[in-house]
Wavefront OBJ file of the C-alpha trace (Angstrom):
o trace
v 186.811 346.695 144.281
v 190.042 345.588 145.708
v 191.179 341.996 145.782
v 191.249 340.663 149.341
v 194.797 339.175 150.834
v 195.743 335.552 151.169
v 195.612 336.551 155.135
v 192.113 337.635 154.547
v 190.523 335.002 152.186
v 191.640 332.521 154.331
v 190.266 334.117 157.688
v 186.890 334.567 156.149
v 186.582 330.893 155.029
v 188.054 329.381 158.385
v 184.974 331.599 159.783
v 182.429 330.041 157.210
v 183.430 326.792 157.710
v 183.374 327.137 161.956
v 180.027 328.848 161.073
v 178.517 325.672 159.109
v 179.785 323.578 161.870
v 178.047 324.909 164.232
v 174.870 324.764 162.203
v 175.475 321.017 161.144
v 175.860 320.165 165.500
v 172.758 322.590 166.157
v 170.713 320.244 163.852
v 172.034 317.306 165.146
v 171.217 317.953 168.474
v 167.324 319.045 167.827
v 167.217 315.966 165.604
v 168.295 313.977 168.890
v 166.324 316.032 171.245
v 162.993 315.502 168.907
v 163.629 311.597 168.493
v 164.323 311.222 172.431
v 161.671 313.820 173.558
v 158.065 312.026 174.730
v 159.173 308.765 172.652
v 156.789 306.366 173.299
v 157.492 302.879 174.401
v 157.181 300.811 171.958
v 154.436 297.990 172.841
v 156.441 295.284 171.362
v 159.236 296.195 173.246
v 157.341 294.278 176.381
v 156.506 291.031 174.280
v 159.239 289.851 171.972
v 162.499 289.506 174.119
v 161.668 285.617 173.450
v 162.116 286.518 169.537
v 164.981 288.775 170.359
v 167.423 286.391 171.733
v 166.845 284.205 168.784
v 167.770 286.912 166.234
v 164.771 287.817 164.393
v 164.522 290.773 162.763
v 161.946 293.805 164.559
v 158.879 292.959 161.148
v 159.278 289.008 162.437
v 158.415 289.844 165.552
v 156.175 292.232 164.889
v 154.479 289.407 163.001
v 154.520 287.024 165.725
v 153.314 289.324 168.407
v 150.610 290.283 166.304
v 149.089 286.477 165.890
v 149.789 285.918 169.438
v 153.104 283.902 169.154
v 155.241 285.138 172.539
v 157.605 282.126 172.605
v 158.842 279.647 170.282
v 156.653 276.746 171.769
v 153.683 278.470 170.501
v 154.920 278.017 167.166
v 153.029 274.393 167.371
v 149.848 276.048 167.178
v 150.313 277.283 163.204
v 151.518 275.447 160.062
v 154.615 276.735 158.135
v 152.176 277.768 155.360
v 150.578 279.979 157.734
v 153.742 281.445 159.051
v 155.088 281.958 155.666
v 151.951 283.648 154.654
v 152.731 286.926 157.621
v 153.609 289.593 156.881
v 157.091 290.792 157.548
v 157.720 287.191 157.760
v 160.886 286.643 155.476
v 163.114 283.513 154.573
v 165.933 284.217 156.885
v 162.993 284.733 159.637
v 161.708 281.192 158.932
v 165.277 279.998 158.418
v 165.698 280.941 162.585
v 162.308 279.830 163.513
v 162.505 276.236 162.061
v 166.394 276.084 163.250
v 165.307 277.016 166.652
v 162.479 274.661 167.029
v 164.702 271.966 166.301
v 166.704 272.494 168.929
v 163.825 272.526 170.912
v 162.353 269.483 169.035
v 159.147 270.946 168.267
v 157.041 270.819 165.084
v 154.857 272.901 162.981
v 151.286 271.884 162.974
v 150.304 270.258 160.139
l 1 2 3 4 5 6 7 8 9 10 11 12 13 14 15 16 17 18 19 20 21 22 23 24 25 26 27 28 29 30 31 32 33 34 35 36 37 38 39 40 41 42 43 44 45 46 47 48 49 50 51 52 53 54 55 56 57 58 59 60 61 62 63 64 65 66 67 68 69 70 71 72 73 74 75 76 77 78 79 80 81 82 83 84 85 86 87 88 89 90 91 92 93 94 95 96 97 98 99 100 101 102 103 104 105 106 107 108 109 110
């Protein structure tokens, strides 16, 4: 077998690169089309833009939603054992929460 050119070898790889390109862009673009096709709204999304403009993370609010805490006021109606206790309730989550009801001057129950 003959050895290929310079001219040629380099031909055939500009031609397997363009090739894996185009492959690496097609599967981005099903990935895309598969995560934006019949998505779902999420049912959170509704509820939490109180815990949204406060900065708490999406398991926080998650949390929150889920014990029927929409707004920071209702925070009154649970201890900060209870809160801590939540899951996907975290320290920085219950660093915000007891910052922002400061500000607010409201309390935890006791």
């Amino acid at each position: 077998m003959a050895k290929a050119s310079p001219a040629k070898l380099k031909k055939l790889q500009g031609e397997a690169k363009r090739a894996a390109a185009a492959r690496k862009a097609e599967k981005a673009q099903s990935r895309i089309a598969a995560m934006h096709a019949d998505v779902e709204i999420d049912a959170y999304e509704d509820l939490d833009g109180n815990w949204r403009e406060i900065g708490l993370a999406a398991p926080a609010r998650h949390a929150l939603i889920d014990e029927g805490l929409y707004k920071v006021s209702d925070l009154r109606k649970v201890s900060l054992a209870a809160l801590k206790e939540l899951h996907g309730m975290g320290p920085n989550a219950i660093r915000i929460l007891v910052a922002e009801m400061k500000k607010q001057d409201i309390s935890f129950r006791n």
